[in-house]
PDB file of N, CA, C and O in Angstrom:
ATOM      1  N   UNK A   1     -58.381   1.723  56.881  1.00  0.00           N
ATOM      2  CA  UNK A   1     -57.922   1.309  55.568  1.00  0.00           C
ATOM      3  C   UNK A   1     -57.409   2.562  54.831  1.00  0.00           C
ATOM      4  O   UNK A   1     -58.117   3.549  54.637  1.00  0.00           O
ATOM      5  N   UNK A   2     -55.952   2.435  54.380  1.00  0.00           N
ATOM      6  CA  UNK A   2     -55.713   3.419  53.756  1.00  0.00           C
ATOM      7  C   UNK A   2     -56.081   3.490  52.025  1.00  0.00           C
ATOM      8  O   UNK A   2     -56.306   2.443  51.418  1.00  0.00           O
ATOM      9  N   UNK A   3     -56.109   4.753  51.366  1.00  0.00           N
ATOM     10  CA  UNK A   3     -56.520   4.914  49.984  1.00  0.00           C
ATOM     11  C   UNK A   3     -56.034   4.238  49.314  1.00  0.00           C
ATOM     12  O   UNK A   3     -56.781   3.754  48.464  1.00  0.00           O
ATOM     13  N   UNK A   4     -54.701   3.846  49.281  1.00  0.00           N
ATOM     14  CA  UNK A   4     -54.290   3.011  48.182  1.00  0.00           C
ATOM     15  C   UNK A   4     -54.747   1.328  48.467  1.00  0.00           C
ATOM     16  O   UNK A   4     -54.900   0.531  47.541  1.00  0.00           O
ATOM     17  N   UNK A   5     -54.916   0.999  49.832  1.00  0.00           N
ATOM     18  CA  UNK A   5     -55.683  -0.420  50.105  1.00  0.00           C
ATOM     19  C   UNK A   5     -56.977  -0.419  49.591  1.00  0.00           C
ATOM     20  O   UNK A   5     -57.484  -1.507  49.317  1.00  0.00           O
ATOM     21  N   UNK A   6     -57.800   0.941  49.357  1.00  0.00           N
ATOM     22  CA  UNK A   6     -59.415   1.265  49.082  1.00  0.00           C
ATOM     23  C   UNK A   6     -59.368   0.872  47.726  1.00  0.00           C
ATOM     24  O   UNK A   6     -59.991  -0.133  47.384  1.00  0.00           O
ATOM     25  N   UNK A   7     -58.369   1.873  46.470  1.00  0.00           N
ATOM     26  CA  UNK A   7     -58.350   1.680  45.418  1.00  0.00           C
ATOM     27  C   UNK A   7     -57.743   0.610  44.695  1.00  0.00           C
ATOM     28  O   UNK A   7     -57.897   0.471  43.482  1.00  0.00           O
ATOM     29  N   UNK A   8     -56.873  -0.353  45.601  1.00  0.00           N
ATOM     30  CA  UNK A   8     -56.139  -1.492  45.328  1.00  0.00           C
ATOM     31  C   UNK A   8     -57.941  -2.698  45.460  1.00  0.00           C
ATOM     32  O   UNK A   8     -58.469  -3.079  44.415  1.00  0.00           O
ATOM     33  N   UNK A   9     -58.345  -2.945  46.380  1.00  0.00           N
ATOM     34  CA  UNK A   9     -59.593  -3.559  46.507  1.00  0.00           C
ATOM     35  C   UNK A   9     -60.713  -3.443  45.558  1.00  0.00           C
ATOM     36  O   UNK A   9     -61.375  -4.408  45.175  1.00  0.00           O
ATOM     37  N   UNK A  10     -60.975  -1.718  45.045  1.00  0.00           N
ATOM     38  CA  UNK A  10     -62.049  -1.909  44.020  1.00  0.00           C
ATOM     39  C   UNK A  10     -61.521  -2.203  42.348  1.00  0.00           C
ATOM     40  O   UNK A  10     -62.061  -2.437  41.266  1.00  0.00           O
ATOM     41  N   UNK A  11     -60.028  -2.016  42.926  1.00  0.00           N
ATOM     42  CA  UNK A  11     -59.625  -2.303  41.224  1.00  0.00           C
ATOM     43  C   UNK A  11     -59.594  -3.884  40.906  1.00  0.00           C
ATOM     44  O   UNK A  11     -59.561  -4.292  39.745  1.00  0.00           O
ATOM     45  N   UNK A  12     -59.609  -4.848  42.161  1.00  0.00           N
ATOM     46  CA  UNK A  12     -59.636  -6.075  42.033  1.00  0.00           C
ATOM     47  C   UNK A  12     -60.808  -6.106  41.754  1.00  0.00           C
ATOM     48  O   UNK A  12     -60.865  -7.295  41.440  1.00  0.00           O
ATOM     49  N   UNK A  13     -61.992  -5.668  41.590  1.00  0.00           N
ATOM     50  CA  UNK A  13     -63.776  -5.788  41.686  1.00  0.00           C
ATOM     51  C   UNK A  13     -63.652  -5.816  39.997  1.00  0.00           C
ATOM     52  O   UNK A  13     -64.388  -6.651  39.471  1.00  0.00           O
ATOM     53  N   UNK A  14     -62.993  -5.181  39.277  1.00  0.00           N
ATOM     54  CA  UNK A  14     -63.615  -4.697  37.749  1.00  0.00           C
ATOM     55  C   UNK A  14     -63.055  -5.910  37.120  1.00  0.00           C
ATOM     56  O   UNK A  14     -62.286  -6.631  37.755  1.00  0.00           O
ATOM     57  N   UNK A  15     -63.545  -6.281  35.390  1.00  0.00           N
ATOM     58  CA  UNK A  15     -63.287  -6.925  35.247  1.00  0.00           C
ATOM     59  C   UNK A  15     -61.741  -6.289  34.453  1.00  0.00           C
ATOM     60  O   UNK A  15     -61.454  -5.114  34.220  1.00  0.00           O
ATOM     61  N   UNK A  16     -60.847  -7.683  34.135  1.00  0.00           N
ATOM     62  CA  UNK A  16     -59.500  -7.385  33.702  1.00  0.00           C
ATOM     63  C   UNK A  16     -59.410  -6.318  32.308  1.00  0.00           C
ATOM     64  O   UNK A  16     -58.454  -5.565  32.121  1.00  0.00           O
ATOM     65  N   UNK A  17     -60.301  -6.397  31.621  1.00  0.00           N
ATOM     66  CA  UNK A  17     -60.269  -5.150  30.557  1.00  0.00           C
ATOM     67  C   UNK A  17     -60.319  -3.696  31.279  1.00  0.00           C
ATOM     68  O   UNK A  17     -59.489  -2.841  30.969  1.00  0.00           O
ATOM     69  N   UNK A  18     -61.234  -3.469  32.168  1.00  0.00           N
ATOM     70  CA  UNK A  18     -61.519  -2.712  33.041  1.00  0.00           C
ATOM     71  C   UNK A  18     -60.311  -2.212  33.679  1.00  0.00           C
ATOM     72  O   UNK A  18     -59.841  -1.134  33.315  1.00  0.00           O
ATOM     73  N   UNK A  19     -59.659  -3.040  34.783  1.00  0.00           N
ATOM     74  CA  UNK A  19     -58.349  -2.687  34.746  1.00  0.00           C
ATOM     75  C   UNK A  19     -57.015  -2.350  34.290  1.00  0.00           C
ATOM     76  O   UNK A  19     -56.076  -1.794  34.860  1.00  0.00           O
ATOM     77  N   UNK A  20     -57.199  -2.940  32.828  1.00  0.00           N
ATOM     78  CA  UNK A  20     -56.549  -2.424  31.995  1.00  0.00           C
ATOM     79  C   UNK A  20     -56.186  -0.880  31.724  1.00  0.00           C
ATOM     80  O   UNK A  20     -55.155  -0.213  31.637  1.00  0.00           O
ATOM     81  N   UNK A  21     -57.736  -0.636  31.624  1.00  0.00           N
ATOM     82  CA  UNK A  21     -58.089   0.662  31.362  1.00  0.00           C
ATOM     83  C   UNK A  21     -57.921   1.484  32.615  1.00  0.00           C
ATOM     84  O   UNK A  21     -58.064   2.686  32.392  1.00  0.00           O
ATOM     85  N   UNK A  22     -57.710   1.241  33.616  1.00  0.00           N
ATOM     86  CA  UNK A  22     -57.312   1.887  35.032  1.00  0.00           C
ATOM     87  C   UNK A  22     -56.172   2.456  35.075  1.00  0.00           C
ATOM     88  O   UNK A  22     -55.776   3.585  35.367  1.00  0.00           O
ATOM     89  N   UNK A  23     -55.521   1.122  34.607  1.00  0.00           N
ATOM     90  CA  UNK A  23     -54.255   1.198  34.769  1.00  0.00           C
ATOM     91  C   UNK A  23     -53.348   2.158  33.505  1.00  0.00           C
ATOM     92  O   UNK A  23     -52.369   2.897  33.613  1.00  0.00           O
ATOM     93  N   UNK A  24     -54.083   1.800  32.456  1.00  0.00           N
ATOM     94  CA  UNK A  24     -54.164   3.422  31.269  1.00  0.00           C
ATOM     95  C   UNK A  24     -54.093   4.706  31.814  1.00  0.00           C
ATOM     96  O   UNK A  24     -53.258   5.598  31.662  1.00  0.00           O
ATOM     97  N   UNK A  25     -55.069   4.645  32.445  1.00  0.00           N
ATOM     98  CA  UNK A  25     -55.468   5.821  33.185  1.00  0.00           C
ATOM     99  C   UNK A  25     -54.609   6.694  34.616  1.00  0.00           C
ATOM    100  O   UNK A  25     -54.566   7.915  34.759  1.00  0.00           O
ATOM    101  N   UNK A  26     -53.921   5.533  35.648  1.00  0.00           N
ATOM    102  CA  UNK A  26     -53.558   5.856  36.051  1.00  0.00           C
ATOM    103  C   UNK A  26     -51.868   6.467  35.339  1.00  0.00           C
ATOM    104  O   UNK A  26     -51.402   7.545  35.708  1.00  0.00           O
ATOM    105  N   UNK A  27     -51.127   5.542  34.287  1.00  0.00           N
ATOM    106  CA  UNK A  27     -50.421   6.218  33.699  1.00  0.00           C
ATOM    107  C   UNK A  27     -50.349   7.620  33.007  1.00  0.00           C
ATOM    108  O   UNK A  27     -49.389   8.323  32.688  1.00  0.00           O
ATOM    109  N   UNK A  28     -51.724   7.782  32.884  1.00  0.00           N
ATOM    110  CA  UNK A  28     -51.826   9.121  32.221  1.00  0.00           C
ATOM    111  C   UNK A  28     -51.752  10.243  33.015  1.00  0.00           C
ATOM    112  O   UNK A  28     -51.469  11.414  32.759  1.00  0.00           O
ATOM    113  N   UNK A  29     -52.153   9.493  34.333  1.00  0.00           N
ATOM    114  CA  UNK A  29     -52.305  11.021  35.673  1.00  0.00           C
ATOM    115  C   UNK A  29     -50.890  10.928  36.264  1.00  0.00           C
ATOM    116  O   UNK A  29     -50.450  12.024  36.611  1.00  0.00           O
ATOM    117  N   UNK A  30     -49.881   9.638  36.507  1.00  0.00           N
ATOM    118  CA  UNK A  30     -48.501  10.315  36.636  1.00  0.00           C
ATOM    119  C   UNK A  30     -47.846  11.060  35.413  1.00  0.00           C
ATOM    120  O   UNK A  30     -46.980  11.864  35.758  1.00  0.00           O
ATOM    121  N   UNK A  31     -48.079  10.964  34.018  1.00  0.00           N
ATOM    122  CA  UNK A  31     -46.946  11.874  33.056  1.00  0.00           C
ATOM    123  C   UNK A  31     -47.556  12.890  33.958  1.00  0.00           C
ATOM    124  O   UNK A  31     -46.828  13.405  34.806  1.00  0.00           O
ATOM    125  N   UNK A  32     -49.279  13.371  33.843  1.00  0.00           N
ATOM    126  CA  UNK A  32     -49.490  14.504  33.912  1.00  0.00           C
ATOM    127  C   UNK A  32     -48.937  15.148  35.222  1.00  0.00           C
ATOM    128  O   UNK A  32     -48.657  16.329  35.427  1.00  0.00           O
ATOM    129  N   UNK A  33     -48.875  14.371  35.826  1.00  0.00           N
ATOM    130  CA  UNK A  33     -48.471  15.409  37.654  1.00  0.00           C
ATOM    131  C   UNK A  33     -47.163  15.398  37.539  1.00  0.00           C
ATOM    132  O   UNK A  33     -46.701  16.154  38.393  1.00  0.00           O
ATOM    133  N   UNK A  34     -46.111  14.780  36.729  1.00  0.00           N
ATOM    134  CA  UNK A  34     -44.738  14.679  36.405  1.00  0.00           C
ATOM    135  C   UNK A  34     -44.636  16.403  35.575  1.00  0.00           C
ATOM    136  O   UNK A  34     -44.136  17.421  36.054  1.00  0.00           O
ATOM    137  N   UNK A  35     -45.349  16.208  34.121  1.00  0.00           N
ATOM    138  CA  UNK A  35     -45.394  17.703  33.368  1.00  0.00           C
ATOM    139  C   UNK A  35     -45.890  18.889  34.522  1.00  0.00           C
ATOM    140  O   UNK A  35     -45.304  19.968  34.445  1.00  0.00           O
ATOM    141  N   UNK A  36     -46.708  18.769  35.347  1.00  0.00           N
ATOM    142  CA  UNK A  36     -47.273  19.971  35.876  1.00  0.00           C
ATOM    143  C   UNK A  36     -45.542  20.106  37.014  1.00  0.00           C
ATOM    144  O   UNK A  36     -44.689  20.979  37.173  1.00  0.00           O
ATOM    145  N   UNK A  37     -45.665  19.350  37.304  1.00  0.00           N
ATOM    146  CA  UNK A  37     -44.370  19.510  38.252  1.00  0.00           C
ATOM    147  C   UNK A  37     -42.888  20.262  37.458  1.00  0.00           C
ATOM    148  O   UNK A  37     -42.050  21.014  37.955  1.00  0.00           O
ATOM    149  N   UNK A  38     -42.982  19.771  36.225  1.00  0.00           N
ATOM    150  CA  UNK A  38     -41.877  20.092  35.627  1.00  0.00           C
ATOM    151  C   UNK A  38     -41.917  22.012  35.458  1.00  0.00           C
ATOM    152  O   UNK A  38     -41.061  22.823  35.810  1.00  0.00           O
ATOM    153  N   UNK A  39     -43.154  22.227  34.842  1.00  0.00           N
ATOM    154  CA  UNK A  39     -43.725  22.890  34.771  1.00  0.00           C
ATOM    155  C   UNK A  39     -43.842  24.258  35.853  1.00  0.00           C
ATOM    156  O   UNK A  39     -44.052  25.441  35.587  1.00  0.00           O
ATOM    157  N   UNK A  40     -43.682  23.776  36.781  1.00  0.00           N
ATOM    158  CA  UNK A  40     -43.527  24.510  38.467  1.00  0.00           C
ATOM    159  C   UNK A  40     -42.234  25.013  38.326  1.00  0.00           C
ATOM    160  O   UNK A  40     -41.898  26.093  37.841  1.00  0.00           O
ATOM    161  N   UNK A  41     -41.565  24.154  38.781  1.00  0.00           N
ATOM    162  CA  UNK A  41     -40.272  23.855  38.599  1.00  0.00           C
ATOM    163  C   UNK A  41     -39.499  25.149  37.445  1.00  0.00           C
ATOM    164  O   UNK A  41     -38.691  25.844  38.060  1.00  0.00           O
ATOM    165  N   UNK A  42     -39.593  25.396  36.466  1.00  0.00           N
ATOM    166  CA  UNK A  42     -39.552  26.257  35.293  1.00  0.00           C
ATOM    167  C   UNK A  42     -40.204  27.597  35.703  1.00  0.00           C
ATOM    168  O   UNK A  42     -39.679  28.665  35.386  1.00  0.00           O
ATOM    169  N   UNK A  43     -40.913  27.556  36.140  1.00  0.00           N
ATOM    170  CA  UNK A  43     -41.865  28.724  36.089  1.00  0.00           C
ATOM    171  C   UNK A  43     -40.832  29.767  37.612  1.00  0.00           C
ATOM    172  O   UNK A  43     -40.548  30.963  37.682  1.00  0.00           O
ATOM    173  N   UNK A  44     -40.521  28.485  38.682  1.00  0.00           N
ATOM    174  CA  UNK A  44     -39.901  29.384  39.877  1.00  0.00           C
ATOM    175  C   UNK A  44     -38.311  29.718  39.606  1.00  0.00           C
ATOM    176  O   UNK A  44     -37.677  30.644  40.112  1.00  0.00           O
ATOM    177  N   UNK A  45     -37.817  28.707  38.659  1.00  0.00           N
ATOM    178  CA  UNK A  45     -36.386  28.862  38.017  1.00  0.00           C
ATOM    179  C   UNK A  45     -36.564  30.519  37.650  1.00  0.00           C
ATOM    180  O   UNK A  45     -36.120  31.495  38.255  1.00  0.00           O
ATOM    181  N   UNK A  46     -37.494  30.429  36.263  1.00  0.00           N
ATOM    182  CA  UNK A  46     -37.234  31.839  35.673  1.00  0.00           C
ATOM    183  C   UNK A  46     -37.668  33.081  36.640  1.00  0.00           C
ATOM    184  O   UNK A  46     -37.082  34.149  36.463  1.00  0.00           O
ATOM    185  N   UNK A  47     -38.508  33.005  37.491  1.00  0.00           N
ATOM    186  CA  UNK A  47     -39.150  34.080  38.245  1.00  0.00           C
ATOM    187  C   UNK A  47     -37.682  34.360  39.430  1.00  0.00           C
ATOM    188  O   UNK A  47     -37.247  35.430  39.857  1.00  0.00           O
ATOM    189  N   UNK A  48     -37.210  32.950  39.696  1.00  0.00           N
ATOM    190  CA  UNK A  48     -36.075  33.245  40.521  1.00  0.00           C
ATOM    191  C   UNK A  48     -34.661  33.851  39.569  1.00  0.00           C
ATOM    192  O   UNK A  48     -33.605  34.062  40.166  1.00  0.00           O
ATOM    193  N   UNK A  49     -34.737  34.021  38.519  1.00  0.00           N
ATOM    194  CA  UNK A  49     -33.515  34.332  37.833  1.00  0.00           C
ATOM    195  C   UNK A  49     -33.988  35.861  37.340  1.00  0.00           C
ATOM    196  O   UNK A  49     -33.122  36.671  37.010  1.00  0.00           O
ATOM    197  N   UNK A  50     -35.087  36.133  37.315  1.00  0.00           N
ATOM    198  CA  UNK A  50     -35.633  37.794  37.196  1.00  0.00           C
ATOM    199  C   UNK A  50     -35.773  38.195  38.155  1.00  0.00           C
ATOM    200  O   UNK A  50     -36.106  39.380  38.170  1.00  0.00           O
ATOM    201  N   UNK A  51     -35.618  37.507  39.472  1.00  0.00           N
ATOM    202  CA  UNK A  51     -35.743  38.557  40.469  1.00  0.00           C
ATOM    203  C   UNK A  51     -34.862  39.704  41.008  1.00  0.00           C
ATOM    204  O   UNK A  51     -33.652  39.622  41.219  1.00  0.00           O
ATOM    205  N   UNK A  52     -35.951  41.211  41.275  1.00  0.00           N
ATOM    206  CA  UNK A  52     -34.992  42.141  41.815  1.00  0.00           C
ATOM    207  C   UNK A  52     -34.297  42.676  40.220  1.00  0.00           C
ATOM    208  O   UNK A  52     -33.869  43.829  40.170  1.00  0.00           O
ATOM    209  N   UNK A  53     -34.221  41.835  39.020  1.00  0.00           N
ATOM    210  CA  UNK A  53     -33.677  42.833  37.669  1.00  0.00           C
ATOM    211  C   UNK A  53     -33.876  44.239  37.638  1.00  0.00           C
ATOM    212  O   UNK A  53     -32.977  45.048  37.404  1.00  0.00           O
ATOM    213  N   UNK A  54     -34.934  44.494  37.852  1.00  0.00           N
ATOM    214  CA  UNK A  54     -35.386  45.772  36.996  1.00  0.00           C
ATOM    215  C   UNK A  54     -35.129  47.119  38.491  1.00  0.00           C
ATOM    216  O   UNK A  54     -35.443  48.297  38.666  1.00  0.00           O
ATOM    217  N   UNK A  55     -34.503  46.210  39.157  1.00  0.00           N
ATOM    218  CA  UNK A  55     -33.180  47.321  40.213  1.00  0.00           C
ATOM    219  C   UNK A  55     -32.049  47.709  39.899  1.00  0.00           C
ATOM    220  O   UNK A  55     -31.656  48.769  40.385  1.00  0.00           O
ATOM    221  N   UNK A  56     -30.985  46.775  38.771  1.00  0.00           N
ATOM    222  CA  UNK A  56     -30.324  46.615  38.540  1.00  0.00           C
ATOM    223  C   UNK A  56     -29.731  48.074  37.583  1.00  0.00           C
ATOM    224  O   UNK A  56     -30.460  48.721  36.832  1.00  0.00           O
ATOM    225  N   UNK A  57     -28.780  48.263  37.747  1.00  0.00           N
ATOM    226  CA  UNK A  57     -28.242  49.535  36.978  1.00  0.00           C
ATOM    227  C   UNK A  57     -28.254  49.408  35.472  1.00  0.00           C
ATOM    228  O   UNK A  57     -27.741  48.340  35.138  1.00  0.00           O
ATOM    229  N   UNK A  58     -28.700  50.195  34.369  1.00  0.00           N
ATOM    230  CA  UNK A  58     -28.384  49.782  33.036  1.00  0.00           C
ATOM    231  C   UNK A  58     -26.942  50.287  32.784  1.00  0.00           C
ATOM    232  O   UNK A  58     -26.323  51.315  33.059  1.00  0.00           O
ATOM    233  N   UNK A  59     -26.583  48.750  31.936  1.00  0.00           N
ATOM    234  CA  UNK A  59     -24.953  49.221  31.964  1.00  0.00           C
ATOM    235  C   UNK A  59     -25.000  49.554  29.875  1.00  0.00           C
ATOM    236  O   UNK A  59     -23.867  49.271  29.484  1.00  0.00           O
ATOM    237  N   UNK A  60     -25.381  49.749  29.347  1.00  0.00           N
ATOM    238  CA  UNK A  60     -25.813  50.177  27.980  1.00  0.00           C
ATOM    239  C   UNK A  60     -26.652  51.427  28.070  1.00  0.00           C
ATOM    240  O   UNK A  60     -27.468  51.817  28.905  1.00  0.00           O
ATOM    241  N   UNK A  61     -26.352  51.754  27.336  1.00  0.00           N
ATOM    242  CA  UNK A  61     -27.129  53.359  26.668  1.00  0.00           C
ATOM    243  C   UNK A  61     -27.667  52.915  25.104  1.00  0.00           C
ATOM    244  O   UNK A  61     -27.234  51.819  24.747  1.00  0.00           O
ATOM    245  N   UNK A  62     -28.580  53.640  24.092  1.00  0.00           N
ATOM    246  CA  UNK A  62     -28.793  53.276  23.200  1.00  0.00           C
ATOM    247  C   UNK A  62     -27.497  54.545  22.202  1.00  0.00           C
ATOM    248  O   UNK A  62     -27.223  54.502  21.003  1.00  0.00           O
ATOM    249  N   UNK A  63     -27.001  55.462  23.190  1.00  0.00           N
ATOM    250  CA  UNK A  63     -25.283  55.908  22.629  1.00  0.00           C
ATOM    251  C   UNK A  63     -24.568  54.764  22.266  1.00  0.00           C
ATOM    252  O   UNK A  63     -24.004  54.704  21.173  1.00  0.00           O
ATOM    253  N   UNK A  64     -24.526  53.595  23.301  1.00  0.00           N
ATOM    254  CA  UNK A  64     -23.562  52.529  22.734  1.00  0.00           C
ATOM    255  C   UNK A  64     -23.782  51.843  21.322  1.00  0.00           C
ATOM    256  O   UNK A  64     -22.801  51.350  20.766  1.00  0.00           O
ATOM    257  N   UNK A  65     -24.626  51.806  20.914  1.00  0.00           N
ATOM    258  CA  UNK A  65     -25.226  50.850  19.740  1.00  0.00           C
ATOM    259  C   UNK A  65     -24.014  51.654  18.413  1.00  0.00           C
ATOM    260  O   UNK A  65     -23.910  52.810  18.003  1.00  0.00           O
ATOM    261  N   UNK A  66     -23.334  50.477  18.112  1.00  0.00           N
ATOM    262  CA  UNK A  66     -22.374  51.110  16.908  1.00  0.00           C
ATOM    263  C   UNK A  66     -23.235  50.609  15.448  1.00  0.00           C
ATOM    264  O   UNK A  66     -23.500  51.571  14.726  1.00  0.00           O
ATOM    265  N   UNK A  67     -23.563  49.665  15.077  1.00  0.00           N
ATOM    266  CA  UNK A  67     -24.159  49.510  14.342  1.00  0.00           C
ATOM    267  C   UNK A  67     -25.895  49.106  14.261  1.00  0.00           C
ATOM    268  O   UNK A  67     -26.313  48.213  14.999  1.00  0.00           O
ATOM    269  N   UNK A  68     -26.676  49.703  13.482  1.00  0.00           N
ATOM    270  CA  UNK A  68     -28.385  49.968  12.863  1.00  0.00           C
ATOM    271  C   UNK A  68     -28.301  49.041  12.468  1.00  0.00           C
ATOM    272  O   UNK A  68     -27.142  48.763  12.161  1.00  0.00           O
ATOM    273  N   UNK A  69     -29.300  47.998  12.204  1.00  0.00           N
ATOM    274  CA  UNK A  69     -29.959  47.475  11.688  1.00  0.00           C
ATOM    275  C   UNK A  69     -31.052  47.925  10.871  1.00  0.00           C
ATOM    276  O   UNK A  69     -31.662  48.757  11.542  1.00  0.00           O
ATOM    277  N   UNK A  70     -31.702  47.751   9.528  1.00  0.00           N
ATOM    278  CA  UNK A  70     -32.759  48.440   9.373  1.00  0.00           C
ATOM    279  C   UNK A  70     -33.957  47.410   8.578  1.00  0.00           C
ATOM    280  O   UNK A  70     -35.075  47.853   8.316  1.00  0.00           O
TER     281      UNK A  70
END
């Protein structure tokens, strides 16, 4: 028997408020594995778009700066 036949069977056991609330529940654990994923996703974007930078030649001097701010 596979897991989703296991958890499909005991969710028929509870009563329908019960499942309600399962089913609450299970919505709440796909946003969350959706955000953590997104989340991944972002994290290897930026690490892949900094990679190897700080090899990179500086093409500015702080000579270039024409105008201070103060």
């Amino acid at each position: 028997m596979t897991l989703d036949e296991k958890i499909h069977r005991y969710a028929q056991k509870l009563p329908y408020s019960y499942q309600e609330e399962l089913f609450d529940f299970v919505q709440y654990l796909l946003m969350k594995a959706e955000q953590e994923e997104k989340q991944d996703w972002a994290s290897l974007s930026l690490s892949s778009a900094m990679r190897e930078i700080e090899n990179e030649p500086e093409l500015y001097s702080l000579s270039d700066i024409r105008v201070v701010f103060a």
